[in-house]
C-alpha positions as CSV (number, residue, x, y, z in Angstrom):
1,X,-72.7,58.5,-54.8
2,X,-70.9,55.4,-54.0
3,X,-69.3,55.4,-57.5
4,X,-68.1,59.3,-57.0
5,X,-66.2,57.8,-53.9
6,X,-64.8,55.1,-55.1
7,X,-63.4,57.6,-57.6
8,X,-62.1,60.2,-55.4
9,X,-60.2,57.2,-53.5
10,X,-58.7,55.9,-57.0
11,X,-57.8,59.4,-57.6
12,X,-56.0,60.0,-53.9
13,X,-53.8,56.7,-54.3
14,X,-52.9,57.3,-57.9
15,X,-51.8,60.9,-56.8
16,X,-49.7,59.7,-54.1
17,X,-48.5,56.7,-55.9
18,X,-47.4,58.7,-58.4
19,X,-45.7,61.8,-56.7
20,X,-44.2,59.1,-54.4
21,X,-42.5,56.8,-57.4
22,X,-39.4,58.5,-57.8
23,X,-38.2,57.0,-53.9
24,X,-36.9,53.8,-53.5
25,X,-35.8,51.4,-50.3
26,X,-32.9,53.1,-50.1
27,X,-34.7,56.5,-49.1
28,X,-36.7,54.9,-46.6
29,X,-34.6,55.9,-43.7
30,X,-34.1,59.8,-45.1
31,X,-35.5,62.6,-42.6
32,X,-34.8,66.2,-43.4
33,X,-34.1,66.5,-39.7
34,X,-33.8,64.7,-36.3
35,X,-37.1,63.9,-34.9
36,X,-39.2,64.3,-38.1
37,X,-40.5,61.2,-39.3
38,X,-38.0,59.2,-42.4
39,X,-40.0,58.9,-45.6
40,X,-41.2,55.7,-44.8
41,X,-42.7,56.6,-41.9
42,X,-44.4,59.6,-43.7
43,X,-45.6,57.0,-46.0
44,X,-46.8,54.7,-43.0
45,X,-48.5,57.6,-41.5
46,X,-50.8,58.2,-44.7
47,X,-51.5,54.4,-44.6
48,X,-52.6,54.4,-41.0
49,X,-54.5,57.4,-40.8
50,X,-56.3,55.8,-43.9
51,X,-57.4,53.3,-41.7
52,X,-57.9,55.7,-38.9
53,X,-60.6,57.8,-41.0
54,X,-62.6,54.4,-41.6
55,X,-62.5,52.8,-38.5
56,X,-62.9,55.7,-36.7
57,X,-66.3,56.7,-39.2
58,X,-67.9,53.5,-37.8
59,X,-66.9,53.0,-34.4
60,X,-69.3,53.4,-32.0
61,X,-66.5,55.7,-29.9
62,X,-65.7,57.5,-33.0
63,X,-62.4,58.0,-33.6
64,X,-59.4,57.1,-31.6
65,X,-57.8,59.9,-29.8
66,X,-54.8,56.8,-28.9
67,X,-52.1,59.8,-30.9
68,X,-49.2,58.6,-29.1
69,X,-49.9,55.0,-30.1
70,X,-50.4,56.1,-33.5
71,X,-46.9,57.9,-33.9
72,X,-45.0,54.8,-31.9
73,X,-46.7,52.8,-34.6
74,X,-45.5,54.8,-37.2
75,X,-41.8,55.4,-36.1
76,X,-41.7,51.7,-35.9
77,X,-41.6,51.2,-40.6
78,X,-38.3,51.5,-41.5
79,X,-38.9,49.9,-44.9
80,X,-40.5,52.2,-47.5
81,X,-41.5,48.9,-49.4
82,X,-43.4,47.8,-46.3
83,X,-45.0,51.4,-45.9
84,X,-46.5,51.4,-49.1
85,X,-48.1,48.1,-48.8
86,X,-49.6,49.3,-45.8
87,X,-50.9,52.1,-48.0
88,X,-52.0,49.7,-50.8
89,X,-53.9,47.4,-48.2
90,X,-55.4,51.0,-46.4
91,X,-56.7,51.5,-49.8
92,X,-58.1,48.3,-50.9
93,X,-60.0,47.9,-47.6
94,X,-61.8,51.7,-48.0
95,X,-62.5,50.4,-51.6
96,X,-63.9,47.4,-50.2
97,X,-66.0,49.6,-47.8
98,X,-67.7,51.8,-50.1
99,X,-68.9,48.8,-51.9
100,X,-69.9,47.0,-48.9
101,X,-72.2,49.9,-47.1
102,X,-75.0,51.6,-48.2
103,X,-75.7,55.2,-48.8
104,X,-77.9,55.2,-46.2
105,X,-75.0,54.9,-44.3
106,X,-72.2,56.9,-45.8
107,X,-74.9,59.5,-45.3
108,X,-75.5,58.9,-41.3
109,X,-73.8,61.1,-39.0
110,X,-70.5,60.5,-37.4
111,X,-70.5,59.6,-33.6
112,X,-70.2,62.7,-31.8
113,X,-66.8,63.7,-30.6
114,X,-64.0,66.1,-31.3
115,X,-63.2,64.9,-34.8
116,X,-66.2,65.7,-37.3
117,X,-68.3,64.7,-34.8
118,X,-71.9,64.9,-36.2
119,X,-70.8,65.2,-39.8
120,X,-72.5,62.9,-42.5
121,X,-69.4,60.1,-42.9
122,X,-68.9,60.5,-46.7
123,X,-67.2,64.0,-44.7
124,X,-64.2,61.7,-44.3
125,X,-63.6,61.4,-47.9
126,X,-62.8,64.8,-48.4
127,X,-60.4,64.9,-45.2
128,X,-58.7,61.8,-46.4
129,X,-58.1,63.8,-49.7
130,X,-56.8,66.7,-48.0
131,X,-54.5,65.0,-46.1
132,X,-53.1,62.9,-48.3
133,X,-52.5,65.4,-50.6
134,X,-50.7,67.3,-47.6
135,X,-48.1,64.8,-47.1
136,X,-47.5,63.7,-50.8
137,X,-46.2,67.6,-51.0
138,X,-44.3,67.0,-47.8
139,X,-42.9,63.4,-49.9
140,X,-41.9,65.9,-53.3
141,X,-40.0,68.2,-50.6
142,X,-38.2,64.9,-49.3
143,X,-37.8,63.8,-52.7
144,X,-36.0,66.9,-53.6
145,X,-33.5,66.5,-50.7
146,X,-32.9,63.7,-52.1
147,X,-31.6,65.2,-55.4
148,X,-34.5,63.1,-57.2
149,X,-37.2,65.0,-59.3
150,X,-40.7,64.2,-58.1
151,X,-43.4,63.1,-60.7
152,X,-46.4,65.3,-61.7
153,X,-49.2,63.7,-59.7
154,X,-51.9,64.2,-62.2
155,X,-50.9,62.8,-65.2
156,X,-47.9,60.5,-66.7
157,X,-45.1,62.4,-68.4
């Protein structure tokens, strides 16, 4: 199980690394619109909620319902270099994680609570998929706007 994990997490950052390769620094600040977050803060947002998933799958509280902390946290990258080692650190440390707990424990229940509360935590796995791949498609819109041809996430071309 642990292995099929780590594999499914491999696979989610090579996606997004990929579909996301075509921006640079000097996109970082794009937004389609006022108020929506710039494409580094999409790409901080992935990072963080990353995190969010992991800490919030062993926390004795479950997770943290803090949103507007979260979003002022986000709004504050401006650097799309800076967002993405946030994502690469996210990843390494749920990498690290997988290793370091047993199945015993990926298979114990969440604490209860709004958010997959009572759910065996490997459950987070699949919602960290899912999301990710939600805002990688929101990154190839971006990219678009930009007048910059997103990659094909699934393979090299």
């Amino acid at each position: 199980m642990k292995q099929m994990l780590a594999g499914q997490m491999a696979a989610m950052k090579e996606y997004f690394d990929r579909s996301t390769r075509a921006l640079e620094e000097a996109d970082s600040g794009f937004a389609p619109q006022a108020g929506l977050f710039t494409t580094a803060q999409v790409v901080a947002h992935v990072a963080q909620t990353v995190e969010w998933f992991l800490d919030g799958a062993f926390a004795a509280t479950g997770f943290s319902l803090d949103f507007e902390k979260m979003d002022a946290e986000v709004r504050a990258v401006t650097s799309l270099t800076a967002a993405h080692a946030w994502f690469e650190k996210a990843c390494a440390t749920v990498q690290a994680s997988i290793a370091a707990h047993s199945e015993e424990e990926w298979l114990a229940a969440l604490p209860p609570g709004p958010i997959m509360g009572g759910l065996p935590r490997v459950a987070i796995f699949n919602a960290l998929t899912d999301h990710t791949a939600h805002h990688r498609g929101a990154l190839t819109v971006y990219t678009r706007l930009l007048n910059k041809v997103p990659p094909m996430p699934y393979m090299d071309m």
